[in-house]
C-alpha positions as CSV (number, residue, x, y, z in Angstrom):
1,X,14.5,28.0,13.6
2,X,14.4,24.3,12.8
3,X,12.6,23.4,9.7
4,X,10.3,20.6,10.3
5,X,10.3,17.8,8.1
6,X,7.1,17.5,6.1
7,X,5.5,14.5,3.7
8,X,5.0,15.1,0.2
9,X,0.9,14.9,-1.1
10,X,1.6,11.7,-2.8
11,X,3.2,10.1,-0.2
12,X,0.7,11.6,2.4
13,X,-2.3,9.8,-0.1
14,X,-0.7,6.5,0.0
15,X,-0.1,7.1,3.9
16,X,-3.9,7.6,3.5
17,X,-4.4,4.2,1.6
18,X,-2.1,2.4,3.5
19,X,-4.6,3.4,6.5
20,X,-7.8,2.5,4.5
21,X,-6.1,-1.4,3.7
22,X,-6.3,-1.7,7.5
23,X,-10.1,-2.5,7.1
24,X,-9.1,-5.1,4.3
25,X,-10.3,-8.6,5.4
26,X,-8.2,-10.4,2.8
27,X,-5.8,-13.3,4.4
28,X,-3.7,-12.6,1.9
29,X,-3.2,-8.7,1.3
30,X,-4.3,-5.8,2.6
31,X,-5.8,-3.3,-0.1
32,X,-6.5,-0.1,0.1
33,X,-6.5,2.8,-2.1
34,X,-8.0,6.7,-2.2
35,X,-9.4,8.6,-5.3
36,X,-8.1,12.2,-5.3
37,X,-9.3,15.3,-7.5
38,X,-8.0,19.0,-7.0
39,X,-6.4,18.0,-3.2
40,X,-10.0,16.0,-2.4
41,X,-10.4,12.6,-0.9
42,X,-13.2,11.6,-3.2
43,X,-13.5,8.0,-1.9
44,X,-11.9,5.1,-0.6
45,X,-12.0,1.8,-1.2
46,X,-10.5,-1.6,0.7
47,X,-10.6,-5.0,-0.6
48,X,-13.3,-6.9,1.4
49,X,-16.5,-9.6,0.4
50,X,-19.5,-8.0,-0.5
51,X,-22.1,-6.7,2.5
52,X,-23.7,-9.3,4.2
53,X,-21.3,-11.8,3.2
54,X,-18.9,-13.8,4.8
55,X,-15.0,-12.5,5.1
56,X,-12.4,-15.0,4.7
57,X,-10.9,-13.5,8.1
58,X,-14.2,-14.6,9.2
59,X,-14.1,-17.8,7.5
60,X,-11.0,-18.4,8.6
61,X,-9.5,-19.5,4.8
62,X,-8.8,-18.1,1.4
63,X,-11.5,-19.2,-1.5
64,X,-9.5,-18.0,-4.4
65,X,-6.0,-19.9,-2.6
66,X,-7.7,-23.0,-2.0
67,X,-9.5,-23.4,-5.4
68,X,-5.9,-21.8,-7.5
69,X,-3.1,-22.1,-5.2
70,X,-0.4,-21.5,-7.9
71,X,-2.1,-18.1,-9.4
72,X,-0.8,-14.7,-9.2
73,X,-3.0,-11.8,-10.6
74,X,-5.1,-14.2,-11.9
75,X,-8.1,-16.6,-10.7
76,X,-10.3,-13.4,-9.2
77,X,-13.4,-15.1,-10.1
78,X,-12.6,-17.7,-7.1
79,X,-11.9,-14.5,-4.6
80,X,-14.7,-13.9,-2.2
81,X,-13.1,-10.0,-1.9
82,X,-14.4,-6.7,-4.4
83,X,-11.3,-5.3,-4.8
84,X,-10.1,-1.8,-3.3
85,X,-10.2,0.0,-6.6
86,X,-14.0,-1.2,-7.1
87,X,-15.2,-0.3,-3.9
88,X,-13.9,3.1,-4.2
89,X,-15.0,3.7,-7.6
90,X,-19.0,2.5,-6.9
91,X,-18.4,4.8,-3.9
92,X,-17.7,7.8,-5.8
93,X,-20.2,9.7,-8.9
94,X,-17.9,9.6,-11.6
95,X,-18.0,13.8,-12.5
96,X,-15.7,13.9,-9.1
97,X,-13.7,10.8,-10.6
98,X,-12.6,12.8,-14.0
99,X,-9.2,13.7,-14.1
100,X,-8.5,12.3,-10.6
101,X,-5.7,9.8,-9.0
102,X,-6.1,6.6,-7.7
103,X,-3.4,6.2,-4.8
104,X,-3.3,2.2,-4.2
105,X,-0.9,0.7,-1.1
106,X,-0.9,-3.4,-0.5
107,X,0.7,-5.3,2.5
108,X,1.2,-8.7,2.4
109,X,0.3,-10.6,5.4
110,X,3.1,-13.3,5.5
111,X,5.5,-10.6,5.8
112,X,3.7,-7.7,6.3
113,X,5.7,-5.9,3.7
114,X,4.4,-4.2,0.8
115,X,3.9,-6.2,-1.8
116,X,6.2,-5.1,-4.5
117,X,4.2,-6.6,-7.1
118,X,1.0,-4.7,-6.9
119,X,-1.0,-3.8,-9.5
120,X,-4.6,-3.2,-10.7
121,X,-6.1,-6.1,-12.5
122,X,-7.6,-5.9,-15.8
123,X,-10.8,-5.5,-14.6
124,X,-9.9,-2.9,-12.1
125,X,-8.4,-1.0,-15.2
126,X,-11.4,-1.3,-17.1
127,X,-13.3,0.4,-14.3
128,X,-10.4,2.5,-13.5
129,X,-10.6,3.7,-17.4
130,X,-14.7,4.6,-17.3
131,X,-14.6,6.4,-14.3
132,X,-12.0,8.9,-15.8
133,X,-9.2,8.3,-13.7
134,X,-6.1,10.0,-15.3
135,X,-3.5,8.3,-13.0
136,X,-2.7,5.5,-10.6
137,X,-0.1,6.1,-8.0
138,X,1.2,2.2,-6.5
139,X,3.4,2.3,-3.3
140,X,6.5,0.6,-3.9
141,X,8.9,-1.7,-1.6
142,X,9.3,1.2,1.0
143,X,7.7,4.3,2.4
144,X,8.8,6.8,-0.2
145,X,8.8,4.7,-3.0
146,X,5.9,4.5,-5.8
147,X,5.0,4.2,-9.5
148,X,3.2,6.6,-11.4
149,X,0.8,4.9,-14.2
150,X,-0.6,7.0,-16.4
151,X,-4.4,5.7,-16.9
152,X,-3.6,6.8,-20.9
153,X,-1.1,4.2,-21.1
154,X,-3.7,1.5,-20.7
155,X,-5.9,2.6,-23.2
156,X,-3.2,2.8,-25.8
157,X,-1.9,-0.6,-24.9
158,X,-4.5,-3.1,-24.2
159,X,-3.0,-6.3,-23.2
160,X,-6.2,-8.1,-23.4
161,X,-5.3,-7.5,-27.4
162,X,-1.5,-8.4,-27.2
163,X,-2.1,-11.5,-25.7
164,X,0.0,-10.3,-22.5
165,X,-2.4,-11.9,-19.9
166,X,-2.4,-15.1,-18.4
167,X,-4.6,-17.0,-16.7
C-alpha cells in the first residue's frame, strides 16, 4: 500500500492563513492569519480598511506609500488597512484566545512571494500579548518554512524600552 503524503498542522494553519490573505485588499501585501486553541480555528483575520470604508484596491492607491514611501514596519498610522492580527483578535472572546497560536502568512504583490520579512508590529504584539496568545507561527520564504515566536519572548524583551524601534 502507498503511503500518502500528508501536511503537518502547522503547515496546514498557515495553508489556512495563506487562504484567509486572499480577502486582503492591501496593494501592497496580502495578510492573513488564523488563531488556533486545542486543534480549533478560533478566528481569522485579513488585513483590510475598516467596514464601510474605502479599500485602497478600491481606491486604486496606497495611503500609507504615498504619504511614507521609504518606510518598512513603520508609518501604520498613514495605512487605511486594520491589520490581520487585529481583525482576528476583535473577532474572537479572549477565554478561546488563552494559550492559543496565531498562524500569520503574507504575499507580496510585486512578486507574489512571501514576504520574508513578516512580522507583527508593535501594536499587533501588544494586542497579541492581552488576548493571551502563547505563540505566533510566521510562514517563511517557502511552503514548509516558518518561525516560531514565542509570545513570552516579547514580554521579556520589550523593544519599545530598548530603543530597538524605528520610525
Amino acid at each position: 500500500m502507498e503511503e500518502k503524503n500528508r501536511v503537518d498542522k502547522i503547515n496546514y494553519y498557515l495553508n489556512i492563513a495563506k487562504a484567509v490573505a486572499e480577502r486582503s485588499t492591501c496593494l501592497r501585501k496580502k495578510i492573513g492569519c488564523v488563531i488556533v486553541n486545542n486543534d480549533e480555528i478560533i478566528s481569522t483575520g485579513y488585513s483590510g480598511a475598516p467596514r464601510g470604508r474605502d479599500n485602497c484596491i478600491d481606491l486604486g492607491f496606497c495611503t500609507k506609500k504615498e504619504k511614507f514611501p521609504d518606510l518598512r514596519h513603520a508609518g501604520y498610522d498613514a495605512c487605511r488597512a486594520v491589520h490581520a492580527e487585529q481583525n482576528a483578535i476583535i473577532s474572537a472572546a479572549r477565554k478561546y484566545m488563552i494559550g492559543s497560536t496565531l498562524y500569520l502568512v503574507s504575499v507580496r504583490q510585486d512578486t507574489k512571494e512571501y514576504d520574508d520579512g513578516a512580522s507583527c508590529c508593535q501594536m499587533c504584539r501588544k494586542m497579541i500579548i492581552n488576548a493571551g496568545i502563547d505563540k505566533v507561527i510566521v510562514r517563511g520564504k517557502k511552503d514548509d518554512e516558518y518561525t516560531i515566536i514565542p509570545v513570552k519572548d516579547w514580554i521579556k524583551q520589550d523593544d519599545l524600552l530598548e530603543g530597538k524601534i524605528t520610525y
